[in-house]
C-alpha positions as CSV (number, residue, x, y, z in Angstrom):
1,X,0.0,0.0,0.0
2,X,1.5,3.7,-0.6
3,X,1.8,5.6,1.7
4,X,2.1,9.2,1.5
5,X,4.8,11.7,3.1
6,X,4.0,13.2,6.5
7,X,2.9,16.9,6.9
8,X,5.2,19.7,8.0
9,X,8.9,19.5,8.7
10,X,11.0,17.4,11.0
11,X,13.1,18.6,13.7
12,X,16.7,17.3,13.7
13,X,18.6,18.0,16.7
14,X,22.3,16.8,16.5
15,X,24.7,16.5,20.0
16,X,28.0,17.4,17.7
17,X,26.6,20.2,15.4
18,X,29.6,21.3,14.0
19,X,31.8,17.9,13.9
20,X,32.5,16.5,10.5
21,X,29.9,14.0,10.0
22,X,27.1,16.7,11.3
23,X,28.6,19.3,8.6
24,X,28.5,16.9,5.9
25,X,24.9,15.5,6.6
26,X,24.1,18.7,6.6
27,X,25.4,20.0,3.7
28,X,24.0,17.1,1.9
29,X,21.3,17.2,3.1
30,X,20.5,20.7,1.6
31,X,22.4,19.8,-1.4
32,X,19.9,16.9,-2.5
33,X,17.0,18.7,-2.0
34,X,17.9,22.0,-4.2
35,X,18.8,19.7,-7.2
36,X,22.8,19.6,-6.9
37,X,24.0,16.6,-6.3
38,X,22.4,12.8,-6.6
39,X,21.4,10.6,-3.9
40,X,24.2,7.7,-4.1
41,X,24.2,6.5,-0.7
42,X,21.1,7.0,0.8
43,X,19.2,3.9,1.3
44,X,16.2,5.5,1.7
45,X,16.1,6.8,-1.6
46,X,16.3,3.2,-3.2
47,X,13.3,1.4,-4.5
48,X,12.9,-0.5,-1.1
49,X,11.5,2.6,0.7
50,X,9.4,3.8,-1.9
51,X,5.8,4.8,-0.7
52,X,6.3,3.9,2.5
53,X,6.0,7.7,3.4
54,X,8.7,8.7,4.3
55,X,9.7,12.7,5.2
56,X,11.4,14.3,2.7
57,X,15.0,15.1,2.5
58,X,14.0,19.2,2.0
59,X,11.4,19.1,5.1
60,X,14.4,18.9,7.5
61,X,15.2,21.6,10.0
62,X,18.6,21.2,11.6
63,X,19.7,22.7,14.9
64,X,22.0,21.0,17.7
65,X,24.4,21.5,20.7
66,X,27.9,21.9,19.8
67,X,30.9,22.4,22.3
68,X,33.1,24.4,20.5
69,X,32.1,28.0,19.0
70,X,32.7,28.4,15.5
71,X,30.0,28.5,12.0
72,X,28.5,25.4,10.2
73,X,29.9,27.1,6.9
74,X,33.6,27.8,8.7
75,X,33.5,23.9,9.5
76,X,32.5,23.1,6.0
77,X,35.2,25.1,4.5
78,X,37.6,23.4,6.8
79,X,36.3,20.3,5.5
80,X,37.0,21.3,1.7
81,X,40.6,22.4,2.4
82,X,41.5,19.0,4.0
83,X,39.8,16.8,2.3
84,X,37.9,18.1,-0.7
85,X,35.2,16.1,0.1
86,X,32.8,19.0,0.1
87,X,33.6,20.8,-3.3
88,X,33.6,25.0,-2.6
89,X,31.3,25.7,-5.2
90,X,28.5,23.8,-3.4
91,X,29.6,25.8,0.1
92,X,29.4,29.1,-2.2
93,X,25.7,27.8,-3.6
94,X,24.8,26.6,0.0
95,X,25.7,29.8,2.1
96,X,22.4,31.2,3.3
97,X,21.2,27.3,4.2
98,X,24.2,27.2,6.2
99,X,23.6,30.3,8.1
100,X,20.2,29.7,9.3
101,X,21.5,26.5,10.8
102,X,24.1,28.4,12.6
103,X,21.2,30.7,14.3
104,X,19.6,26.8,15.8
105,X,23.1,25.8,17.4
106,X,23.7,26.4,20.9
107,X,26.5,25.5,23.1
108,X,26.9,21.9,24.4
109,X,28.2,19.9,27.6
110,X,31.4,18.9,28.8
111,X,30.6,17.8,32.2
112,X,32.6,14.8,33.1
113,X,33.6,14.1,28.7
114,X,36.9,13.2,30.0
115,X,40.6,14.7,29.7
116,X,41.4,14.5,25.9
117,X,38.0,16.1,25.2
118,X,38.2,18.7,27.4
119,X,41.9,19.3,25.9
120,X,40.5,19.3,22.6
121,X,37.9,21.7,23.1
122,X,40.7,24.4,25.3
123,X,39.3,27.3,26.4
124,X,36.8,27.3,23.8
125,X,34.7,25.1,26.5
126,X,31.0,26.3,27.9
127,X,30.2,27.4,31.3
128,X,30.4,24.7,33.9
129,X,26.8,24.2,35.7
130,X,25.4,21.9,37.9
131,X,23.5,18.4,36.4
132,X,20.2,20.0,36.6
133,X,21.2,22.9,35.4
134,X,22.5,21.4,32.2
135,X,19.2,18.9,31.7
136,X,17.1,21.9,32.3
137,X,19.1,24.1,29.9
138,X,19.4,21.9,27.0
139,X,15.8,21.2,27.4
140,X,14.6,24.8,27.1
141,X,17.3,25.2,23.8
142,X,15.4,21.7,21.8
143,X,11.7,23.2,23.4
144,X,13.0,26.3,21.7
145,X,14.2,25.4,18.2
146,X,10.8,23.4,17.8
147,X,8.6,26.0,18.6
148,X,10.5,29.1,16.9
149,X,10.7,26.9,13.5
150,X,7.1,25.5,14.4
151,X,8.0,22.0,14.4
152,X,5.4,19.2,16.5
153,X,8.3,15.9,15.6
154,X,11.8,16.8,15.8
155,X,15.1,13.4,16.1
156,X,17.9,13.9,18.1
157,X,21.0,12.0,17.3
158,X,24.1,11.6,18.9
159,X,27.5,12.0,16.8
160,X,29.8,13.3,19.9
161,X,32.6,11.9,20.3
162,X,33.3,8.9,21.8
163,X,33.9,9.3,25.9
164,X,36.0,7.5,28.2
165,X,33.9,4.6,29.7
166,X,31.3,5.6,32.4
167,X,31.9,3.1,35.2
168,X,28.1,2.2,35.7
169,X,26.6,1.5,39.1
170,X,23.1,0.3,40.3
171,X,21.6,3.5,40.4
172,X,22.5,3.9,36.7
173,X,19.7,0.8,36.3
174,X,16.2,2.7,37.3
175,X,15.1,6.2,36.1
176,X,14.8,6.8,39.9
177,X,18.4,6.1,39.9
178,X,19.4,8.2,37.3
179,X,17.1,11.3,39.0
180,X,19.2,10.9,42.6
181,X,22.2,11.1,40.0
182,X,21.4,14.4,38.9
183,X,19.6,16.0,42.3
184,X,22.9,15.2,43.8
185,X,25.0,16.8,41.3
186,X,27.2,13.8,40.6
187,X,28.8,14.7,37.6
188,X,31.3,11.8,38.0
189,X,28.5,9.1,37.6
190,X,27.4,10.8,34.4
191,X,29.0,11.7,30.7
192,X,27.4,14.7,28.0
193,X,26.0,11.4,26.1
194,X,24.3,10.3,29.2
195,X,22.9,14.0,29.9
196,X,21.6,14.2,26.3
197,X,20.1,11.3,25.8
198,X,18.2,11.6,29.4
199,X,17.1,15.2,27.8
200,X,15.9,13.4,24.8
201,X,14.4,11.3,26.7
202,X,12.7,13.3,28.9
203,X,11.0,15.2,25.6
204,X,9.5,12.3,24.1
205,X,11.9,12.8,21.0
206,X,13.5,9.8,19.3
207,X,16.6,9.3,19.7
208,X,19.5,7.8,17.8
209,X,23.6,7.3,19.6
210,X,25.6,6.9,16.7
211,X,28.9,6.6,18.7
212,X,30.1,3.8,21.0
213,X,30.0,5.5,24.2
214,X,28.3,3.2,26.7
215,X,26.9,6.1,29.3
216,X,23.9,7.1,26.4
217,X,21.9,4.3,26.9
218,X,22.3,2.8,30.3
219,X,19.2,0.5,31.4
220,X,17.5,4.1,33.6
221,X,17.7,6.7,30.5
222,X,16.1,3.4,28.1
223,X,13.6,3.1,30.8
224,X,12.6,7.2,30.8
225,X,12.4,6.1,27.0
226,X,10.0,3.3,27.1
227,X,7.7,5.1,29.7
228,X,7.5,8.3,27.1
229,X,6.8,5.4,24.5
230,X,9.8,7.2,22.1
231,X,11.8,5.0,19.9
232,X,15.7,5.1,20.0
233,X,18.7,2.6,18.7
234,X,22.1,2.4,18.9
235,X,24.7,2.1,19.5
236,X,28.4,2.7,17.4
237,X,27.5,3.4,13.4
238,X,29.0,0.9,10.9
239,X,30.2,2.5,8.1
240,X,33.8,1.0,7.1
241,X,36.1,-1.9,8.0
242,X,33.4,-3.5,10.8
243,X,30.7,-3.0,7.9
244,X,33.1,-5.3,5.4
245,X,33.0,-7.7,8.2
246,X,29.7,-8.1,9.2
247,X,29.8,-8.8,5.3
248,X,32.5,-11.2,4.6
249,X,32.6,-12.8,7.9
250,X,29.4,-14.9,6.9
251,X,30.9,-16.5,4.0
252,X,33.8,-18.4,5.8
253,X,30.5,-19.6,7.7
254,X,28.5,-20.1,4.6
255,X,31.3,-22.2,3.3
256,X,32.6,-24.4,6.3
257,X,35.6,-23.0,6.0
258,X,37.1,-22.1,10.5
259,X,38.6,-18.8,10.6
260,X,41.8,-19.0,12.8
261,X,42.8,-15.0,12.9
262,X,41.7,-11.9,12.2
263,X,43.6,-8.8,12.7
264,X,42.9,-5.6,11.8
265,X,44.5,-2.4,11.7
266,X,43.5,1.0,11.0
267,X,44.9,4.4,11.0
268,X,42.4,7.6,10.8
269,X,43.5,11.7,11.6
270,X,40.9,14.2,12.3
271,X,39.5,15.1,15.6
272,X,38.3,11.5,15.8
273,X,41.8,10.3,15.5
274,X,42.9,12.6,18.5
275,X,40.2,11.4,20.6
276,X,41.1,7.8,20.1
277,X,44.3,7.9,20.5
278,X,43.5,8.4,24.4
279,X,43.4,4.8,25.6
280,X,40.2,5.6,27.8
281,X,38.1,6.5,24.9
282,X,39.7,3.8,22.4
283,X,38.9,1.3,24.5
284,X,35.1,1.2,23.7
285,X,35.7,1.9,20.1
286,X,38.1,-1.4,20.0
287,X,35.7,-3.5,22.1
288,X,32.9,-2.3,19.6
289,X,34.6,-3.1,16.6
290,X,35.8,-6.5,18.1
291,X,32.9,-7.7,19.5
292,X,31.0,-9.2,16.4
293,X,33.2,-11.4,14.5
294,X,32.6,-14.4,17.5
295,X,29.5,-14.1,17.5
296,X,29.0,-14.3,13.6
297,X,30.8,-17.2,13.5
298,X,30.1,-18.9,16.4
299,X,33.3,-20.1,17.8
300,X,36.1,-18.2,19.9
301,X,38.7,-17.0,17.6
302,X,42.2,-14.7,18.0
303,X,41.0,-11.3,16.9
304,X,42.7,-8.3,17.1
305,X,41.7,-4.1,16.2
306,X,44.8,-1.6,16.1
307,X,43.7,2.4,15.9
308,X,46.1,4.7,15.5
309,X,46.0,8.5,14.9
310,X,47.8,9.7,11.6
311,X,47.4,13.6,11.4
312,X,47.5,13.8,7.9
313,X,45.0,11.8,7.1
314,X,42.3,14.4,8.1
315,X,38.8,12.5,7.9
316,X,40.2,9.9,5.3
317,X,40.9,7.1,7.1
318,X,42.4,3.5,6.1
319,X,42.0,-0.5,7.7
320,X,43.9,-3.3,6.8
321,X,42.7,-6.8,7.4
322,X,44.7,-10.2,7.5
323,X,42.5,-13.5,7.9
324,X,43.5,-16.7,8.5
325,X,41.5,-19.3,7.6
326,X,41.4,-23.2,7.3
327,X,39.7,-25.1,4.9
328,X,39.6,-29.1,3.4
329,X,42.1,-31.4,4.5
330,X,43.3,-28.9,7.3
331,X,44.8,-26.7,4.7
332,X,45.6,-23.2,5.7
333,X,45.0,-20.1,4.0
334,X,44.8,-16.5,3.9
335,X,43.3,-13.2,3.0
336,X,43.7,-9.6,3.4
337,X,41.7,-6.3,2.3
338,X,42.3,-2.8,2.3
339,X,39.1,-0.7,2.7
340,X,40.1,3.2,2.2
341,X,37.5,5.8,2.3
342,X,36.4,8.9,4.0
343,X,34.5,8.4,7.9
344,X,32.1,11.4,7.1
345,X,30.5,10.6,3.4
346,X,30.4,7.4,4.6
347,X,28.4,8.0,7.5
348,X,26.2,10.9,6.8
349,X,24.0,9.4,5.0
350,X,23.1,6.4,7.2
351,X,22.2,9.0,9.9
352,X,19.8,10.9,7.2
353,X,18.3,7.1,6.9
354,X,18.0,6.6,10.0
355,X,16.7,9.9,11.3
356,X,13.9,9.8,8.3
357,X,13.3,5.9,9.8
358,X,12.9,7.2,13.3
359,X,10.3,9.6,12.4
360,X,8.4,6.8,10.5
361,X,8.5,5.1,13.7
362,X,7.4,7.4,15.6
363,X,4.7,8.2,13.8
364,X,3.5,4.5,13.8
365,X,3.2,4.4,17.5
366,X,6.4,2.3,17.9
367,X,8.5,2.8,20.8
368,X,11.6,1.0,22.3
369,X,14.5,0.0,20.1
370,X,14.4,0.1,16.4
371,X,15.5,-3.6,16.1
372,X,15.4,-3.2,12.1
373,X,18.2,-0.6,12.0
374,X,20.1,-2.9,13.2
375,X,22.4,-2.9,10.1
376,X,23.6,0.6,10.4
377,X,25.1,-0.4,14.1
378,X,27.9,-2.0,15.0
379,X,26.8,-3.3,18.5
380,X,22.8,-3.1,17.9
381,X,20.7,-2.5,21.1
382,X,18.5,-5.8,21.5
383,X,19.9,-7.8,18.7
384,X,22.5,-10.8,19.2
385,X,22.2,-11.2,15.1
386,X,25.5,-9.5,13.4
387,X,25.8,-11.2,10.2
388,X,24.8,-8.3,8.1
389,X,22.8,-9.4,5.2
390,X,20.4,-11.3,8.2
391,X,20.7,-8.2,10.0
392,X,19.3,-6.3,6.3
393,X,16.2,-9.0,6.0
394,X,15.1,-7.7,9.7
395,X,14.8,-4.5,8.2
396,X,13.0,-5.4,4.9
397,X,10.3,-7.1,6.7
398,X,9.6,-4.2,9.0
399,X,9.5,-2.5,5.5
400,X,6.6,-5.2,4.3
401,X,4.8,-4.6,7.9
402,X,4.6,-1.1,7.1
403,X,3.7,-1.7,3.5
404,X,0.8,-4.2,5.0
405,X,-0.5,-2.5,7.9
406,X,-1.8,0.3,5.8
């Protein structure tokens, strides 16, 4: 059954407004919808989402926290100059889009994001409140945004970058918990992600954490979720060297054929790069990226994920694989790939799926996590399944439910 596109626009509120990946979503975004550039990428714009009613690309309004000060079209030119990615005759063409986003960003939180962020960031960084001061804050900036651009459904999305781990507690487990948290001003038992997400959360907005950071969706901030019946997934987006394995990983299993090793190595620059190259925040990035490839194949294996920060790599990053596998007669063999590509086109426009996909859900009534986006994640909230073309079929047949239910 077709179904037809939703009226008005959608809110998008991004925690990172002025990182890469929010720039180039961004600029994309606005792109595709005045006619300048095609829509390679996108998922949503293939023929499995058509009339399923889905908002359009040009019905967007974009606003987000962002922790350093600076201009959506001063970040987009930074990106041109390293990278090129985003050519300047499309930041010339795009200037006045750009702008009004810049009047819908306000400042962010670093409470508790850890040394290397807080380095990062200098003396650029926000005011330091108390928790409630921050939740009640940010709260007023997204009621604000939605009512000065007269929005009634607005996204947030996560694209921060990835915090040290928050060591979690019990009182991390109930939304009672998680309110003693805050009354007490214990900034120590929360991170931004946490904060944001409980904000979201506390709105009724969908929510989507597109970074690895465990504090987002602890078991008390999911349960403020369910009770305001708002859909949200997570966690960690796939979008390079995990993505090839959640592909190719399958086929050793398809085949018979035990894989022995699997090591992995990749070098990135950018901001990213700095922030991982702090153990604290690597380490859930590494487990993240590691954590699959057992449980596709179901059998304990040596596995191994090197990150290291190249500075003149800017946002083009590389991984090299080596697998060792054995096959008939106990023979030994192996194979290596090289997967080369750039962490922001690759990205932004999962998140422009994904934010359209969350809208659709909300709109359905759904609530809890979005199980069938569980392709676009590399650690999946809910979903043991990592073998991605299973992981695809879970998000076809929510496609046919919506198709059916009418």
């Amino acid at each position: 059954m077709t179904h037809s596109p939703p009226r008005g626009k959608l809110g998008v509120w991004v925690f990172g407004a002025l990182g890469g990946l929010s720039t180039t979503m961004v600029v994309g975004a606005r792109a595709i919808s005045r006619g300048k550039v095609g829509t390679l990428g996108l998922l949503t714009e293939t023929v499995h989402f058509h009339d399923i009613g889905l908002q359009s690309l040009g019905g967007l309004v974009f606003g987000g926290h962002e922790v350093r000060s600076g201009t959506l079209r001063a970040a987009a030119q930074e990106i041109h100059e390293n990278t090129g990615t985003i050519p300047y005759p499309l930041l010339r063409e795009l200037a006045a889009d750009l702008r009004k986003v810049d009047g819908n960003i306000r400042r962010g939180c670093l409470l508790n994001a850890g040394k290397t962020i807080l380095k990062l960031v200098g003396r650029d960084a926000p005011p330091q409140r108390s928790l409630q001061q921050e939740v009640a804050r940010l709260r007023r900036d997204i009621q604000e945004f939605m009512r000065r651009n007269r929005l009634k459904r607005c996204i947030c999305v996560n694209l921060t970058s990835t915090e040290p781990k928050l060591r979690l507690t019990a009182q991390h487990d109930t939304i009672e918990g998680v309110e003693k948290i805050l009354a007490a001003d214990r900034s120590a038992a929360m991170r931004p992600s946490a904060i944001y997400a409980w904000v979201a959360a506390s709105l009724g907005l969908p929510f989507l954490h597109f970074t690895p950071s465990n504090a987002a969706l602890i078991p008390g901030i999911r349960a403020l979720f369910d009770r305001q019946a708002a859909p949200y997934m997570g966690s960690d987006g796939k979008t390079g060297e995990t993505l090839v394995k959640s592909s190719l990983a399958p086929m050793f299993k398809y085949r018979n054929l035990k894989v022995l090793t699997w090591q992995g190595y990749n070098i990135l620059g950018d901001r990213d790069g700095v922030v991982l190259a702090d153990q604290e925040n690597k380490s859930s990035k590494v487990e993240s990226k590691d954590a699959l490839l057992s449980k596709i194949l179901g059998y304990p294996l040596h596995t191994h994920v090197g990150i290291d920060y190249v500075p003149s790599l800017n946002d083009l990053k590389t991984a090299w694989d080596f697998i060792h596998f054995q096959g008939f007669l106990g023979f030994k063999m192996s194979m290596q790939f090289t997967w080369q590509g750039c962490d922001a086109i690759l990205a932004a426009p999962i998140v422009l799926d994904m934010i359209r996909l969350a809208d659709l859900a909300q709109r359905r009534g759904e609530a809890g996590p979005m199980k069938h986006l569980s392709c676009f994640f590399k650690r999946p909230l809910d979903v043991d399944q990592h073998d991605l073309h299973l992981q695809w079929h879970l998000l076809t047949d929510y496609l046919r439910r919506v198709r059916n239910d009418g």
